[in-house]
Backbone as JSON Lines, residues from 0, in Angstrom:
{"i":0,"aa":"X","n":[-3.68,-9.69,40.59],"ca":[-3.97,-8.34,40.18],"c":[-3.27,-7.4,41.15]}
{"i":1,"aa":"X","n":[-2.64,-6.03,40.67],"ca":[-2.01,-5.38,41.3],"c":[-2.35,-3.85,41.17]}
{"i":2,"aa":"X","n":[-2.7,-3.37,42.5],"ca":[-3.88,-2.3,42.7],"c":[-3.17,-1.6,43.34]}
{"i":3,"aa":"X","n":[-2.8,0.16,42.95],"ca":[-2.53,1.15,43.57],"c":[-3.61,2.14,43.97]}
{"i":4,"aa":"X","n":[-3.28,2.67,44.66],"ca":[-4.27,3.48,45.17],"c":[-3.68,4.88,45.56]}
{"i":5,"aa":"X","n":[-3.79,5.78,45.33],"ca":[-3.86,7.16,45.35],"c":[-4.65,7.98,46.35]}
{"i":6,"aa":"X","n":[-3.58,8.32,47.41],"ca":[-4.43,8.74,48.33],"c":[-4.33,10.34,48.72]}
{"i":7,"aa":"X","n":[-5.46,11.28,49.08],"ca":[-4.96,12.83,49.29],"c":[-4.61,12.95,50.37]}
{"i":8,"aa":"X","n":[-4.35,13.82,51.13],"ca":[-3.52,14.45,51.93],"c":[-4.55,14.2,53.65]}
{"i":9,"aa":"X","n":[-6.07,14.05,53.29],"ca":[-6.91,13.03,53.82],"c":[-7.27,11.94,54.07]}
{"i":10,"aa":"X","n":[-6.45,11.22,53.41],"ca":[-6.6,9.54,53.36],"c":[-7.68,9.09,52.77]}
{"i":11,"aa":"X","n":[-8.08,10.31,51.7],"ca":[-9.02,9.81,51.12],"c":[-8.71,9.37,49.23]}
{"i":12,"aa":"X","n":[-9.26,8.04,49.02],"ca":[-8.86,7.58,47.77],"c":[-8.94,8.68,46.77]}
{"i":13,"aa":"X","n":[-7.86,9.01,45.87],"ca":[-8.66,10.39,44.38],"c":[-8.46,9.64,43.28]}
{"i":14,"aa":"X","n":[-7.92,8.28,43.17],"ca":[-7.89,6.93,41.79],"c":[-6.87,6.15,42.59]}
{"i":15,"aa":"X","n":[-7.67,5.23,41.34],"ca":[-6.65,3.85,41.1],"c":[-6.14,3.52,40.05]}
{"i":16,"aa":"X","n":[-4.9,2.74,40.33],"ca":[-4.3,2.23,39.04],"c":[-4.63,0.64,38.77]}
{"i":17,"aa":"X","n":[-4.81,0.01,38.28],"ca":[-5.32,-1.43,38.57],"c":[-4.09,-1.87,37.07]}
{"i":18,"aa":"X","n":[-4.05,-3.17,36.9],"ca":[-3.03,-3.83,36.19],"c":[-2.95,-5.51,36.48]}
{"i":19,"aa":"X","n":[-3.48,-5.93,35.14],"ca":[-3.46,-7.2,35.4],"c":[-1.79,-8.35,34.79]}
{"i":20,"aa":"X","n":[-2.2,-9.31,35.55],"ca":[-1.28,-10.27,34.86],"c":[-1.43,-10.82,33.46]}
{"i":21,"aa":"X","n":[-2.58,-10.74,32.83],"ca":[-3.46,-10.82,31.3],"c":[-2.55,-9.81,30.57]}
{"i":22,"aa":"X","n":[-2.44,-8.51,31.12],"ca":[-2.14,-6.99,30.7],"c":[-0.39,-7.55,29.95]}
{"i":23,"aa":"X","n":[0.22,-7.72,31.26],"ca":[1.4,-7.69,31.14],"c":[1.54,-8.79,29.87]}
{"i":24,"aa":"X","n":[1.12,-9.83,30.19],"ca":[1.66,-10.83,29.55],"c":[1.38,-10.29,27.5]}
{"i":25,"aa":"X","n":[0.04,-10.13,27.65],"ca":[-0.43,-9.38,25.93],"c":[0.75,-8.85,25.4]}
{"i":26,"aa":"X","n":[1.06,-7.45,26.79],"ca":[2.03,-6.79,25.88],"c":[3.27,-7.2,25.7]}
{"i":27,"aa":"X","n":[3.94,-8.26,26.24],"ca":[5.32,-9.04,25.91],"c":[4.67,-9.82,24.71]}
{"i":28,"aa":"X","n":[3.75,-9.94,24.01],"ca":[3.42,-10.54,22.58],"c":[3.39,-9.63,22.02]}
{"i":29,"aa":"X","n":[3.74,-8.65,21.58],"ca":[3.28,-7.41,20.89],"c":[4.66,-7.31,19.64]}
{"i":30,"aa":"X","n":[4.65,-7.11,18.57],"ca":[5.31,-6.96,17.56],"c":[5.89,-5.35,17.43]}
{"i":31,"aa":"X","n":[7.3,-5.52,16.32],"ca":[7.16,-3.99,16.12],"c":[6.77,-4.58,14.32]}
{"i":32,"aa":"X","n":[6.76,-2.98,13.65],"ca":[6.05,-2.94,12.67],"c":[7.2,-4.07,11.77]}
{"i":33,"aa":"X","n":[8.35,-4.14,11.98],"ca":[9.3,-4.39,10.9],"c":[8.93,-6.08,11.31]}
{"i":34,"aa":"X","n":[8.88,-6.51,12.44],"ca":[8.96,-7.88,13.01],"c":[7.44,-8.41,11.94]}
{"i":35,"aa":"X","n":[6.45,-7.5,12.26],"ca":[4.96,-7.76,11.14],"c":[5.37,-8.32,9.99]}
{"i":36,"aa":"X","n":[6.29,-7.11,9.26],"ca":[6.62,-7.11,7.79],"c":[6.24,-8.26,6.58]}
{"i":37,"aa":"X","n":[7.15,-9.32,7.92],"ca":[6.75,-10.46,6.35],"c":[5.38,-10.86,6.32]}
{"i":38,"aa":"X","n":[4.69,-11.09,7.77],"ca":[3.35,-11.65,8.0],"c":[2.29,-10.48,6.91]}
{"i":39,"aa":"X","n":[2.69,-9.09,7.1],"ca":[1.5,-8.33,6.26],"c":[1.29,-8.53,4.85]}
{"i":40,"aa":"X","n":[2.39,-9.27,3.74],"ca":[2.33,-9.63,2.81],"c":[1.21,-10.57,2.7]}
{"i":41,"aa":"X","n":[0.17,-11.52,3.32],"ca":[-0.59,-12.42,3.76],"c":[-1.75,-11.85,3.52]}
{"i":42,"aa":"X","n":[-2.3,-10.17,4.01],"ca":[-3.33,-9.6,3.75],"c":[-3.43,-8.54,2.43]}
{"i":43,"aa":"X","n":[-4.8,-8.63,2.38],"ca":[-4.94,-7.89,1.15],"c":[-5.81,-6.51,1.21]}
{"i":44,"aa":"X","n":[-5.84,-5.53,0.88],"ca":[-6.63,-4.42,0.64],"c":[-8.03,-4.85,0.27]}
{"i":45,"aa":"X","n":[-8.89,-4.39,0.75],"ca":[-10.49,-4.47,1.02],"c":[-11.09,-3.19,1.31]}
{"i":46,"aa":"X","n":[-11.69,-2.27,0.14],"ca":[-12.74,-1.21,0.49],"c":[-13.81,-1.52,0.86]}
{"i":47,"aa":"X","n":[-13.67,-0.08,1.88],"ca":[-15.48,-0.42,2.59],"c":[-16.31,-0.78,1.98]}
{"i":48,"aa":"X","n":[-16.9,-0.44,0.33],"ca":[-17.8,-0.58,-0.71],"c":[-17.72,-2.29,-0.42]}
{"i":49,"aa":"X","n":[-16.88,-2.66,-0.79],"ca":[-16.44,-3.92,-0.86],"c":[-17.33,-5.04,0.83]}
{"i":50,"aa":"X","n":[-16.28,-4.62,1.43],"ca":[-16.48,-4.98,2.99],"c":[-18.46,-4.75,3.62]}
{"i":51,"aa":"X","n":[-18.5,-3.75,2.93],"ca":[-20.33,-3.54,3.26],"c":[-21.63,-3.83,2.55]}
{"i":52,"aa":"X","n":[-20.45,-4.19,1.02],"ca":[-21.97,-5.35,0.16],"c":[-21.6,-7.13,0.44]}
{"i":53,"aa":"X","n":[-20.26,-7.11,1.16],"ca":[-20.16,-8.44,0.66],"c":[-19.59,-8.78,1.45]}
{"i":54,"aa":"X","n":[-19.66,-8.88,3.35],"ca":[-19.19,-9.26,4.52],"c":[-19.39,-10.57,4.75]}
{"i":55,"aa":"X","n":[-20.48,-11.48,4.06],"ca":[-20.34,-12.49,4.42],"c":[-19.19,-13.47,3.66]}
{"i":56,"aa":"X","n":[-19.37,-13.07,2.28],"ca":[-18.13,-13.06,1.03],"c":[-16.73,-12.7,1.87]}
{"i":57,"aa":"X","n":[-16.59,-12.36,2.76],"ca":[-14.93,-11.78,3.62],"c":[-14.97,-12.42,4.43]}
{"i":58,"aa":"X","n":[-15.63,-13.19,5.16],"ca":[-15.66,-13.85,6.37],"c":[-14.2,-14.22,6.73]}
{"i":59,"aa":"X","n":[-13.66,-14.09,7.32],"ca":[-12.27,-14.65,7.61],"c":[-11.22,-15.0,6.82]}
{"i":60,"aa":"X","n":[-11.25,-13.47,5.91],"ca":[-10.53,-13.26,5.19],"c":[-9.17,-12.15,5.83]}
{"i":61,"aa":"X","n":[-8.37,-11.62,5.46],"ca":[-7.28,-11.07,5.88],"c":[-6.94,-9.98,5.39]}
{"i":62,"aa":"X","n":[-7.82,-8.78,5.8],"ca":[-7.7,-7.59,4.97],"c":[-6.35,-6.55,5.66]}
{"i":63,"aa":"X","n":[-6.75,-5.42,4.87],"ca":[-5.84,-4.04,5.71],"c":[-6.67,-3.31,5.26]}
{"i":64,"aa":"X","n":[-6.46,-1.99,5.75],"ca":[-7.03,-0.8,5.74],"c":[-6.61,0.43,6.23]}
{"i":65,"aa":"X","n":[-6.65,1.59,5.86],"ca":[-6.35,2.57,6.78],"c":[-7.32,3.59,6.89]}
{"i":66,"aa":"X","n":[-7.41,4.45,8.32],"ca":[-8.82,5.42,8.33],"c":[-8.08,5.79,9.65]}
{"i":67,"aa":"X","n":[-8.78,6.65,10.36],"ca":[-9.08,7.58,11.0],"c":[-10.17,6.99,12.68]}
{"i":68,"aa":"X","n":[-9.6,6.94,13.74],"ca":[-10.2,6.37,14.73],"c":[-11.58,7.66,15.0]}
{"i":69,"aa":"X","n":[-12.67,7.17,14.88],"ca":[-13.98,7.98,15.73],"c":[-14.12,8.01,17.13]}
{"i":70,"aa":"X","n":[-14.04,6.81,17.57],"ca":[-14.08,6.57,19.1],"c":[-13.72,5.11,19.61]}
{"i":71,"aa":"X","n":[-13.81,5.06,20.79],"ca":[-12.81,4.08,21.43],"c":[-13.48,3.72,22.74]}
{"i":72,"aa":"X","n":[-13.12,2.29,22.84],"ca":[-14.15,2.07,23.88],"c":[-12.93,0.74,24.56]}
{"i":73,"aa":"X","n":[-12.62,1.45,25.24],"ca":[-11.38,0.79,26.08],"c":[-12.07,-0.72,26.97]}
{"i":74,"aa":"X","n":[-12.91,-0.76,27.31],"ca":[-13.8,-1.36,28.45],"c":[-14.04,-2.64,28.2]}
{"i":75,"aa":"X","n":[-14.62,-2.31,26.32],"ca":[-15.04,-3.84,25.74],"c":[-14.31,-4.16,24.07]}
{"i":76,"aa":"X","n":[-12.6,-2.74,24.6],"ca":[-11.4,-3.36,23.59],"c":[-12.47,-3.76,22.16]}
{"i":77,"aa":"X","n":[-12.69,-2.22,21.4],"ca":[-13.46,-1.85,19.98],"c":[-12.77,-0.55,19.85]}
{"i":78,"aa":"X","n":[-12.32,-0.06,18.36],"ca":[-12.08,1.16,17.98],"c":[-13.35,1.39,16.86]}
{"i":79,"aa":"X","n":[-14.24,2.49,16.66],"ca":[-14.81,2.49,15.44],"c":[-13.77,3.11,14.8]}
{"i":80,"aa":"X","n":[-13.55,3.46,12.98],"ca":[-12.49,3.66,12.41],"c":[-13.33,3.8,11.26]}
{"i":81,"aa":"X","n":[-13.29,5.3,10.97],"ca":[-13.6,5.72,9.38],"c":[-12.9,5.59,8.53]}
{"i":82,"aa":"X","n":[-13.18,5.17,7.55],"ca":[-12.35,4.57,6.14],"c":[-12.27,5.6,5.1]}
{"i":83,"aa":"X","n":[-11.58,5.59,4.07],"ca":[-11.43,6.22,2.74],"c":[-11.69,7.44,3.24]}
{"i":84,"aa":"X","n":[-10.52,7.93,3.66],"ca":[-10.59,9.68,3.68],"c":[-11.39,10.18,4.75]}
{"i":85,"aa":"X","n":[-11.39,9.62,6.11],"ca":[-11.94,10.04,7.4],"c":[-13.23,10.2,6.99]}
{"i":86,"aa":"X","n":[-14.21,9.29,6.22],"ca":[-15.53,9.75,6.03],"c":[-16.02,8.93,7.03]}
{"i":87,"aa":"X","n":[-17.03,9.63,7.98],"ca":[-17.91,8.97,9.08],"c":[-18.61,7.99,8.57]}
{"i":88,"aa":"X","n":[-19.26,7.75,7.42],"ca":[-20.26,7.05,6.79],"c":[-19.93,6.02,6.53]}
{"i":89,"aa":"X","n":[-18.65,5.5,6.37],"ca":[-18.08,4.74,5.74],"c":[-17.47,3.99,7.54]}
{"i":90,"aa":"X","n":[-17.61,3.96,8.46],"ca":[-17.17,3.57,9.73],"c":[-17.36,1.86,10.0]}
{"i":91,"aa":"X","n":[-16.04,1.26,10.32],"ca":[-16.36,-0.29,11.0],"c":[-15.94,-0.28,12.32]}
{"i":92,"aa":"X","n":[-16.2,-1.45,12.66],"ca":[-15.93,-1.6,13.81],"c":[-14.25,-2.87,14.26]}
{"i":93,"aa":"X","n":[-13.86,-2.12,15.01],"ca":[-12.66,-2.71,14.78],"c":[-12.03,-3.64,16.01]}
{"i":94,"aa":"X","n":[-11.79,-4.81,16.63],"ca":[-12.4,-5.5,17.83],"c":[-10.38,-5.48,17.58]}
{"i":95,"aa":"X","n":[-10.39,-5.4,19.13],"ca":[-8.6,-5.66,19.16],"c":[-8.33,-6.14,21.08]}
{"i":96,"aa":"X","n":[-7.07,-6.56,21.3],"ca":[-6.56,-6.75,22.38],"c":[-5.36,-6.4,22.46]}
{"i":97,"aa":"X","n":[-4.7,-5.91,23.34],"ca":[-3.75,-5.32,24.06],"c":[-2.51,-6.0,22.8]}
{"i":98,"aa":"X","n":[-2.18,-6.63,22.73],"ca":[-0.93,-7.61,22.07],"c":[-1.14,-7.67,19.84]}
{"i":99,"aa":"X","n":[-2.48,-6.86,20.07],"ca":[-2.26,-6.18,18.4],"c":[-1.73,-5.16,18.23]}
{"i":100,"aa":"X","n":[-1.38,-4.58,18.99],"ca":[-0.77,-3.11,18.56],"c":[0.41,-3.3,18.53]}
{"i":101,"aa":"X","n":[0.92,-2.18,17.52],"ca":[2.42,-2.05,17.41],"c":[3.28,-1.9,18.99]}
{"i":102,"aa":"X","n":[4.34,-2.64,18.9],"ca":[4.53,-2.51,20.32],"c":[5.36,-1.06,20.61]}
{"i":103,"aa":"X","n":[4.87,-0.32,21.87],"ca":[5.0,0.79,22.36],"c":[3.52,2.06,21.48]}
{"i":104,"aa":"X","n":[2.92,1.51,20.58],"ca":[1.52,2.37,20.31],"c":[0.73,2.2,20.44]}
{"i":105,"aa":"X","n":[0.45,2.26,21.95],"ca":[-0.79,1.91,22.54],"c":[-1.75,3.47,23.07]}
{"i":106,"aa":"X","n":[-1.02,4.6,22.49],"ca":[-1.41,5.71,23.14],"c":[-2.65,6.28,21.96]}
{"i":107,"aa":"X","n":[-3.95,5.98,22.48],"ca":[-4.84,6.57,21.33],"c":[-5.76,7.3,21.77]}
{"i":108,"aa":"X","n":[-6.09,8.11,20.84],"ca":[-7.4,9.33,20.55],"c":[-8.0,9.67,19.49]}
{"i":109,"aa":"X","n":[-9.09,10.11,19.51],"ca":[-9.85,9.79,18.57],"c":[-9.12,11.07,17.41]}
{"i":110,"aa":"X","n":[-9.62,10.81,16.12],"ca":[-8.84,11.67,15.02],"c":[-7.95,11.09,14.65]}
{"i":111,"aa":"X","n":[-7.03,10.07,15.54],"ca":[-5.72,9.28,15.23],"c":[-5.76,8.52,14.06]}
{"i":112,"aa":"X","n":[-4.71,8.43,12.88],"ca":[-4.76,8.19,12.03],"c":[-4.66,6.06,12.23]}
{"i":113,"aa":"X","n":[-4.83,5.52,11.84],"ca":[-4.61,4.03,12.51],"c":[-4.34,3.23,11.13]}
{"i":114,"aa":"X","n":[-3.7,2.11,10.79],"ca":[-3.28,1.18,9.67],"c":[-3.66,-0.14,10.32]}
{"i":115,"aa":"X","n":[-4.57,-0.96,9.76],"ca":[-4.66,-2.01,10.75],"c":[-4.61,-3.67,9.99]}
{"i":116,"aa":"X","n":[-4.66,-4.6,10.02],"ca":[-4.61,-5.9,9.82],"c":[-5.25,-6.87,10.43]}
{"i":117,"aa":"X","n":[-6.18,-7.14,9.69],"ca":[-6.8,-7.98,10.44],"c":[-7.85,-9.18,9.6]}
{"i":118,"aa":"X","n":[-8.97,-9.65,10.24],"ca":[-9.79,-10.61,9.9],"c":[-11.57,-9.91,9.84]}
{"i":119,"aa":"X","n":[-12.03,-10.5,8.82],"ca":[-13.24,-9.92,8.49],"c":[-14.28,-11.43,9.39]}
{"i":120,"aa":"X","n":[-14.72,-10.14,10.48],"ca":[-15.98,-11.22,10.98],"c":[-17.55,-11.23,10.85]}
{"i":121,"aa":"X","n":[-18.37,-10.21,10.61],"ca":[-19.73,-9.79,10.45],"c":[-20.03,-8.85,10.59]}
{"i":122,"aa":"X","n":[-21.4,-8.54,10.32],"ca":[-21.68,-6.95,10.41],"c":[-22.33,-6.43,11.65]}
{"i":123,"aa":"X","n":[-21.84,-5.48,12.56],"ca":[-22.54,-5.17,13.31],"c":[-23.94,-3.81,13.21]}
{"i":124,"aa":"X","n":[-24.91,-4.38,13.58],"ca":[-26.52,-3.32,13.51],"c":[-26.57,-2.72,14.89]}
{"i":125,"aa":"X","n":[-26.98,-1.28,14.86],"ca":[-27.44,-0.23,15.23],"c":[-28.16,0.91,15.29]}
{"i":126,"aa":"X","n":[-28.74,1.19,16.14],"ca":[-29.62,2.82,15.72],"c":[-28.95,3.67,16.17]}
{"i":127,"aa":"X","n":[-28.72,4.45,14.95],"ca":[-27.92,5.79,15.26],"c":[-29.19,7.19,15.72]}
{"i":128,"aa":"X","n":[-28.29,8.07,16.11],"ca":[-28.85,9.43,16.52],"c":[-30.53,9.86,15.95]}
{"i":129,"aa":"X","n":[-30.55,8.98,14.86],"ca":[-31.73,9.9,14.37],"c":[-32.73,8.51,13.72]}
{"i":130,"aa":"X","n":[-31.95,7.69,14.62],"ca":[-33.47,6.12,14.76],"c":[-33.21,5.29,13.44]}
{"i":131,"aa":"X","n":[-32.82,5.73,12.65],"ca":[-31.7,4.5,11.69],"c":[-31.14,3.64,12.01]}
{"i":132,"aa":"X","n":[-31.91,2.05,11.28],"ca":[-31.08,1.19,11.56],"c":[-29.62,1.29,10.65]}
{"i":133,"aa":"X","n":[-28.41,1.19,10.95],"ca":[-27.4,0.87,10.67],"c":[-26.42,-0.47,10.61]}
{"i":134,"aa":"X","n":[-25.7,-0.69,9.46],"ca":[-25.14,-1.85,9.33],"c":[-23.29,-1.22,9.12]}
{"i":135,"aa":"X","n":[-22.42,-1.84,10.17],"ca":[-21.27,-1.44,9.75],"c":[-20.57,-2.91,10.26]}
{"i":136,"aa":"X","n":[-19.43,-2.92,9.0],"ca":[-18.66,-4.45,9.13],"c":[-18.04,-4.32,10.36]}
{"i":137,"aa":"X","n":[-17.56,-5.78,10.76],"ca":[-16.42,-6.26,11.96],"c":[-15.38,-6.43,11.91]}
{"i":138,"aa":"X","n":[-14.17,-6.5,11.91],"ca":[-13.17,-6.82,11.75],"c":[-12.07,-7.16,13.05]}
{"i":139,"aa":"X","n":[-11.69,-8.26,13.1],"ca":[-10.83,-8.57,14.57],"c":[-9.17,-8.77,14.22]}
{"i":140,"aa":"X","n":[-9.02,-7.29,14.62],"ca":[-7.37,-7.01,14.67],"c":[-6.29,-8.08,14.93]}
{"i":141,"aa":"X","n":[-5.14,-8.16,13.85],"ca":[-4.12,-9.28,14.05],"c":[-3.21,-7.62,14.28]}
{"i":142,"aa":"X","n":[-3.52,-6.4,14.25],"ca":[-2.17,-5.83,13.94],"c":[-2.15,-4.59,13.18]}
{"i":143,"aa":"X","n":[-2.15,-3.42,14.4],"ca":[-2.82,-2.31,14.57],"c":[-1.2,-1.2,14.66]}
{"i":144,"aa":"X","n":[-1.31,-0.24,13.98],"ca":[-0.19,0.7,13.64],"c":[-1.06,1.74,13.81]}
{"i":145,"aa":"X","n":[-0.52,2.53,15.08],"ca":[-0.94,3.96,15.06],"c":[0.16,5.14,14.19]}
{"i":146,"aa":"X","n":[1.21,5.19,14.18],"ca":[2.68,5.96,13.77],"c":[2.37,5.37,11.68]}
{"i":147,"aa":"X","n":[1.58,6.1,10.99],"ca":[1.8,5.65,9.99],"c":[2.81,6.64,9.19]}
């Protein structure tokens, strides 16, 4: 592991950069969209309607989709991602690692429009804001396009 450190004019730390050998290596696996091309012929279109009555019916199946990133959780590598027309309601959860993304689009924020490829794994449950249990599908990224 290879650790910079950032120091002020005090010698006192103000960040770090940290960077693993895991890191590097992911992103020398990383595809561009055209290199994908033939592999995306393999998956098929899957609406949320679809994906949220009948997740166990998808189990490791090979969908696509496109939506709108909500939030991002760098830490434990999940995007949530609203479907059909940026509707919140309609949100999965989208599990990825460094070496699914298009290579060089790794720069994300939420609102970002995203195209993704991947595998249908289960539904994840939650209580949202107002004590609702919630059910939204899983899906584990082969192959994530931010530049649509």
């Amino acid at each position: 592991m290879l650790t910079i450190y950032l120091l002020s004019s005090n010698n006192r730390i103000v960040g770090s950069i940290q960077e693993t050998k895991i890191d590097l290596a992911n992103r020398s696996k990383q595809k561009t969209v055209e290199e994908f091309k033939s592999e995306r012929k393999k998956y098929a279109y899957v609406s949320f309607d679809n994906l949220y009555s009948n997740t166990s019916l998808y189990y490791g199946t090979k969908i696509y989709q496109t939506g709108h990133i909500k939030n991002l959780d760098m830490e434990h590598k999940y995007l949530l991602v609203a479907l059909d027309g940026n509707d919140e309601s309609r949100t999965i959860k989208l599990k990825y690692n460094v070496a699914d993304f298009a290579r060089g689009e790794i720069n994300l924020q939420e609102e970002d429009p995203v195209k993704f490829y991947g595998r249908v794994l289960t539904m994840d449950s939650y209580v949202n804001e107002k004590g609702r249990d919630i059910n939204r599908p899983v899906i584990s990224a082969d192959f994530i396009q931010t530049k649509i």
